[in-house]
N, C-alpha and C positions, 0 to 999 in steps of 0.2 A: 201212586198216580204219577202220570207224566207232566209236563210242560202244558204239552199237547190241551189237558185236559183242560188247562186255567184258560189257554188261550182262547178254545173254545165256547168255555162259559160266556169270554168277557162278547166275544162275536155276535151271540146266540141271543146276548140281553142287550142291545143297544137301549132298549126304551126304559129299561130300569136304569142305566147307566146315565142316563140324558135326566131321567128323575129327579136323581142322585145330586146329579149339580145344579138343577133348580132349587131342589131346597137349599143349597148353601146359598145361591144368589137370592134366594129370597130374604137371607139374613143381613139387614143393612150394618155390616161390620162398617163402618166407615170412622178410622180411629183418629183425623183429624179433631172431630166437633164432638162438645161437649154431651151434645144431645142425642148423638150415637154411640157414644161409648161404652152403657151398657150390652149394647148391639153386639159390639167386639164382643165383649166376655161371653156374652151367649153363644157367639162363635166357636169360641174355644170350647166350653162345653157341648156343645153340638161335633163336635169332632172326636173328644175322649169319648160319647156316646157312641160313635160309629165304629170308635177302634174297637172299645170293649163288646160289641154289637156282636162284631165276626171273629173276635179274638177275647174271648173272658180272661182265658190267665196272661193278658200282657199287663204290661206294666205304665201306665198310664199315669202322668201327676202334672201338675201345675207349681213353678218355679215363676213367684211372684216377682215382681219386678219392686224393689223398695221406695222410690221415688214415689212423687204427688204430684200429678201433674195442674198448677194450674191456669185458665184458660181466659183471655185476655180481656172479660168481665169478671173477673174475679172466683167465676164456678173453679171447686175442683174435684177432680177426681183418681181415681188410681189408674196405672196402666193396665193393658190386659198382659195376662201373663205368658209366660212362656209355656210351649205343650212340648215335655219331652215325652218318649216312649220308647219300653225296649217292646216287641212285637211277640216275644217268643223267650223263652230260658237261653240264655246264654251257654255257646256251645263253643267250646274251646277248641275244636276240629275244622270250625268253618269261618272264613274272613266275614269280617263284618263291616258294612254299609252304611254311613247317616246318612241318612235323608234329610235337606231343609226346605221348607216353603213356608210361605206366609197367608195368613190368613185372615188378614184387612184391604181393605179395597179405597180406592178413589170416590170423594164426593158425585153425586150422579141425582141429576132431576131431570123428567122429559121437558120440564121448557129451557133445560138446557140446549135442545135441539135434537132431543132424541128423537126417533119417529115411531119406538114402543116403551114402555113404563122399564127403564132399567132394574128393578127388580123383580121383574117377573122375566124367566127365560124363555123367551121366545122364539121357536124353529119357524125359521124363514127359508124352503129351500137347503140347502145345505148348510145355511150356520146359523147358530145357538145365539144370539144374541141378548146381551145382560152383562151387571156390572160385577165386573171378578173373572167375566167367563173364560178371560181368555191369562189375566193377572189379578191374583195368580190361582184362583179357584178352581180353575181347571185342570192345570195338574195337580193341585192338591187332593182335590176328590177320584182324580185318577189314580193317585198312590190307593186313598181307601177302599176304590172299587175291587183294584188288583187285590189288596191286601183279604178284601171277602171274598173275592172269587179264590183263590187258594185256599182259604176256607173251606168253602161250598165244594171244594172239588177235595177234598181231605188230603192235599200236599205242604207238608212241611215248606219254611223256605228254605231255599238252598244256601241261603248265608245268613247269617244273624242282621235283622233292621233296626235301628236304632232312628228316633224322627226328632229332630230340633223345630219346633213350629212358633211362629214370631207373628204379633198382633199390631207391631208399629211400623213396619218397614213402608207404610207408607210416610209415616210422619219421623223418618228419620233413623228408623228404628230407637229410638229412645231404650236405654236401659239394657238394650243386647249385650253390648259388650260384657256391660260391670257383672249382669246377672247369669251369663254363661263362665263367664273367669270365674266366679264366687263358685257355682255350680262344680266347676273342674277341681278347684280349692277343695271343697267337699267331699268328691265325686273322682279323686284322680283317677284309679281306675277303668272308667267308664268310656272316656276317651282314650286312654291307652289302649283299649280293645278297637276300637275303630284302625280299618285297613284305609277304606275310600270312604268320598265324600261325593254325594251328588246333588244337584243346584238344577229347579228346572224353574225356570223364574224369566225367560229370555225367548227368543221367537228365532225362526228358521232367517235366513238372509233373504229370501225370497220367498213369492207364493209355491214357485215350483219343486224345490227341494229338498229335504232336512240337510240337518246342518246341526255340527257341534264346535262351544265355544271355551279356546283354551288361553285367551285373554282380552281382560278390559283397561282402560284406559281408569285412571285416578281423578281427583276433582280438585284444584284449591280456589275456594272464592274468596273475594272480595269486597270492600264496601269502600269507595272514597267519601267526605263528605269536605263540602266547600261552607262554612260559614263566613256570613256578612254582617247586615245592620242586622239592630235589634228588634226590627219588624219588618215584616214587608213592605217593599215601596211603592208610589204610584210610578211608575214610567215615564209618563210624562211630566214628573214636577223632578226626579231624579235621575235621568238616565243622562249621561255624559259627565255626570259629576261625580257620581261612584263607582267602585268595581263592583262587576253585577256578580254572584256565587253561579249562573249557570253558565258565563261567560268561561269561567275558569273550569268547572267540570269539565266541560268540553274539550275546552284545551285538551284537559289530561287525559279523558277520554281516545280523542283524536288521534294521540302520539302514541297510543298501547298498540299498534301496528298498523303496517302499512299497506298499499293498495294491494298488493299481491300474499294478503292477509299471514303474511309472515309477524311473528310476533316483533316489538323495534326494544323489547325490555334486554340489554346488554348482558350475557353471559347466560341466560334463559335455558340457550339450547344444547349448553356445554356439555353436560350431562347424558343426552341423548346416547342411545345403543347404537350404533352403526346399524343397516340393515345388511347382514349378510346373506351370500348366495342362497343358502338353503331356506332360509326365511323368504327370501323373494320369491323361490317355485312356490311358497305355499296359497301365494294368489292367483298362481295361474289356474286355467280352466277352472276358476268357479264360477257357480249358476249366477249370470249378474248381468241383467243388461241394463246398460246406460238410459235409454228412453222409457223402458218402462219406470226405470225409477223417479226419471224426472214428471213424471207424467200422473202417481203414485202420491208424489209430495207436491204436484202441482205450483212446480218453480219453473220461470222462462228458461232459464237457463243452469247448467252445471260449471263448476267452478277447474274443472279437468276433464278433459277430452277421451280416458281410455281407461279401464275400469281400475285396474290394477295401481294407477295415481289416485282415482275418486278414494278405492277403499283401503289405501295409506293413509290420506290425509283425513278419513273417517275413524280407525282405528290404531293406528301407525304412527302420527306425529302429534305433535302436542299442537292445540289449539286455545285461542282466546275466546271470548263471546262476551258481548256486552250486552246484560240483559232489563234494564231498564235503568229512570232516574226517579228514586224517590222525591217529593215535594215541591215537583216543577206544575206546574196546572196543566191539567189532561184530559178533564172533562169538558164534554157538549161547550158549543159556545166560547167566546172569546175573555180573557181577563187580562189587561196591561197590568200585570202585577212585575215586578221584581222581588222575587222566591227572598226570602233572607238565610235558606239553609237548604240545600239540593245535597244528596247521595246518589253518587254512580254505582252500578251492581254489576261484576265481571268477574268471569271465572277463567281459568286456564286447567285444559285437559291434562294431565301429566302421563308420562309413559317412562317406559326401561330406558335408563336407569336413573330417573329423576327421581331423585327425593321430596319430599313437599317442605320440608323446610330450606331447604335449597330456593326453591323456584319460589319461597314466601320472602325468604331474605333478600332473593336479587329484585323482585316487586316491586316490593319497599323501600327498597333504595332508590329504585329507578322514579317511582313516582314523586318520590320528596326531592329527588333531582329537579324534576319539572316541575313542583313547586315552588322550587327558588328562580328557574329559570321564569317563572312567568313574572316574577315581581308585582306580585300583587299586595294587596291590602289585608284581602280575606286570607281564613286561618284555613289550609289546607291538609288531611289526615286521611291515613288508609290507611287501616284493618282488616287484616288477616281472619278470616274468620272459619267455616269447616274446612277439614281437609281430608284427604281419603288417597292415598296410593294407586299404583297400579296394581295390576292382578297379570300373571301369568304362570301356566304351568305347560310341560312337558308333553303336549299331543300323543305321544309314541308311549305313554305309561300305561300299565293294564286298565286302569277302568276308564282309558278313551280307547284301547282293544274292543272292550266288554261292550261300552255304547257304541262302535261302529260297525261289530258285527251285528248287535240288533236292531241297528237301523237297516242294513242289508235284509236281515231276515225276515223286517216287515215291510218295509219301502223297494226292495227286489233292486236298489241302487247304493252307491258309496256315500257317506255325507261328505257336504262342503266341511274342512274345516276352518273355521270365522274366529276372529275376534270379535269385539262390542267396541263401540264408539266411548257409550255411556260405563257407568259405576254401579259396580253392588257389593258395596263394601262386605256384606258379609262373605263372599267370599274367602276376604282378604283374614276375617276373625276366622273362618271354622277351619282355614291352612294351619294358620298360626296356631292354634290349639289343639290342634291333631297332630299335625308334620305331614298329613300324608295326602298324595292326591286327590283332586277334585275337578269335578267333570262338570261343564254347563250340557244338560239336554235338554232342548228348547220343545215344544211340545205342540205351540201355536204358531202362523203362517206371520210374513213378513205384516200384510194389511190388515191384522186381525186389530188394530187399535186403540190398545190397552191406555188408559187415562181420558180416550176420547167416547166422544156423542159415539153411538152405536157400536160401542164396543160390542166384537164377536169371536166364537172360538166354532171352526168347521168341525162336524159330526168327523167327517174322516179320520181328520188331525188327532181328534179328542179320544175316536176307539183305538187308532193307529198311536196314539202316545201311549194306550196303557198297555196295548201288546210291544211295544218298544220297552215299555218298565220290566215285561213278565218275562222278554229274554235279556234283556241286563242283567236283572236279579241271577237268573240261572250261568249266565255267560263268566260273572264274575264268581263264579263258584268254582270254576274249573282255571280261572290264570292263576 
């Protein structure tokens, strides 16, 4: 049987396909809270059941995660676990593929402001609307679709598939790492037969175009915390006589960069890759206009005039971002209190060829600079806390060949290629333990909303992403 043949199954059953990922989104994986937890697990079994559904002799198992997690009343419970699977016997003639997706989702209620019950999938018009639909349950159930329509259509695959599938990536991915190393430990092997790696966990640049992504940006955050009295004060029985703790956050706050949002922490940007010539063309003519995006995210205004600046200083350079102050009073209504202990929360994007311990050591130094310089009373401290790398690989490698021919072959267009603003660390693990390339194919549309109220994945995008998998899969058979 041909190509031809899978591709036309997957055509011919939109309605079973659209089915498909309602029952997953009807599964409240939601691996934050305690009280959905066994949701996840059922997730994962509801997945080994789909594999082995279309495929009896693959190889299917669950790779427990050892940890306890628990949860901040005292419940505990175990993680979900990992779903690895080989798809098919191992065939030593053909390169072979991992696949990663994940299979938990974001907290979701409709009086969060949804305007239909986020677990149930609802076709509005052209998009699917529901929680996962679009992160990342929608390509995941587009791998399974393919994986039965090959099936259904009695075609071998053209490469060996191998699936790594993760139940915490919402909440951090907890336990990934330690329990795939362990895994490899066990299992060398396994991994040494993987050629490429592919990641569809990421969204097109725009509504208009696909698009594939061959780097993201790193994360290191931070926590300052300003200690004062041994209680909070009133305001007016104490203010002019003590040093206030949100008085001094601020400070420090303030000084982590300046108005033309350049970072001011000394030796930061040392580090940085130069941008050379050929890296520069790789923004020209992409699908991107300026006002739709501003308009998209619903900001007055853009911080750069011409796209090619906006999507360096989105993917390209290292950034700050201050994202809240723990134990300052926030809620409804007025309270003259003086806080006796406020935490600042700031993160910095890192990039080629920043290290994170680099960019944690100049931090740190720079901020306990500014706490001598403020002369204060309060005890002033910053902690280093996650941290995550950058991520880039080599566009011009076969299996970003493999994905741009099948985007041409379903889209009848070239894709942009993008980087990511954001982090997905695993990336950065399944390089490391393989050696070998690794492809982001995005599947959902730039507005599709993934985290947010009405989260949605377009019917197009979602048949259009599994016939992009069904010529991958083949495309990579042949580099």
């Amino acid at each position: 049987m041909t190509k031809e043949a899978v591709i036309g199954a997957i055509e011919n059953s939109e309605e079973q396909a659209v089915a498909l990922l309602a029952e997953a989104v009807a599964i409240k994986s939601v691996s934050c809270q305690y009280g959905t937890r066994e949701k996840v697990r059922e997730m994962a079994t509801w997945i080994k059941g789909q594999l082995l559904k279309s495929h009896p002799e693959a190889n299917v198992r669950f790779e427990e995660i050892e940890e306890t997690q628990t949860f901040p009343d005292g419940s505990m419970a175990k993680y979900p676990p990992l779903v690895f699977a080989d798809m098919a016997r191992f065939d030593g003639s053909k390169k072979t593929v991992l696949i990663y997706a994940h299979y938990d989702v974001q907290p979701a209620e409709q009086s969060d402001g949804w305007d239909t019950d986020p677990w149930q999938l609802t076709r509005l018009g052209k998009q699917l609307r529901g929680r996962g639909s679009t992160d990342d349950k929608g390509p995941l159930v587009g791998w399974l679709y393919v994986f039965a329509q090959y099936a259904a259509a009695k075609k071998a695959f053209p490469v060996n598939v191998k699936l790594v599938l993760e139940g915490m990536e919402e909440s951090g991915s907890v336990g990934f790492d330690t329990t795939v190393a362990r895994h490899k430990k066990e299992n060398p092997s396994w991994w040494e037969q993987v050629d490429y790696c592919v990641v569809s966990d990421n969204y097109w640049l725009t509504t208009e175009k696909p698009c594939l992504s061959y780097g993201l940006r790193g994360v290191n955050s931070y926590e300052v915390a300003v200690e004062g009295p041994a209680v909070d004060l009133h305001s007016g029985v104490f203010s002019g006589a003590v040093y206030q703790p949100l008085d001094d956050l601020l400070y420090v706050l303030n000084k982590l960069k300046g108005e033309d949002d350049r970072m001011l922490i000394p030796g930061v940007y040392d580090q940085v890759a130069p941008v050379t010539p050929e890296e520069e063309k790789m923004y020209d003519n992409l699908c991107f206009n300026l006002k739709d995006f501003q308009d998209q995210i619903g900001v007055k205004g853009l911080r750069h005039e011409n796209v090619k600046d906006l999507l360096m200083a989105r993917w390209r350079h290292p950034t700050l971002t201050i994202h809240g102050i723990e134990g300052a009073f926030s809620e409804p209504g007025f309270k003259t209190v003086i806080p006796r202990k406020v935490i600042g929360k700031f993160s910095i994007r890192v990039v080629p060829n920043q290290t994170c311990q680099y960019v944690d050591q100049k931090t740190v130094e720079y901020v306990q600079q500014l706490a001598k310089e403020r002369k204060t009373a309060n005890k002033i401290t910053v902690t280093p806390l996650d941290a995550g790398t950058w991520f880039y690989v080599d566009p011009t490698s076969h299996v970003f060949k493999a994905a741009h021919q099948a985007v041409e072959q379903v889209w009848g267009v070239a894709p942009d290629y993008t980087r990511e603003g954001g982090s997905i660390p695993i990336t950065l693990t399944l390089s490391a333990l393989t050696g070998k390339d690794l492809c982001l194919i995005p599947m959902g549309r730039s507005d599709d909303g993934a985290h947010s109220q009405n989260e949605k994945l377009d019917v197009d995008t979602f048949m259009g992403g599994m016939k992009v998998f069904v010529h991958f899969l083949e495309n990579l058979a042949t580099m």
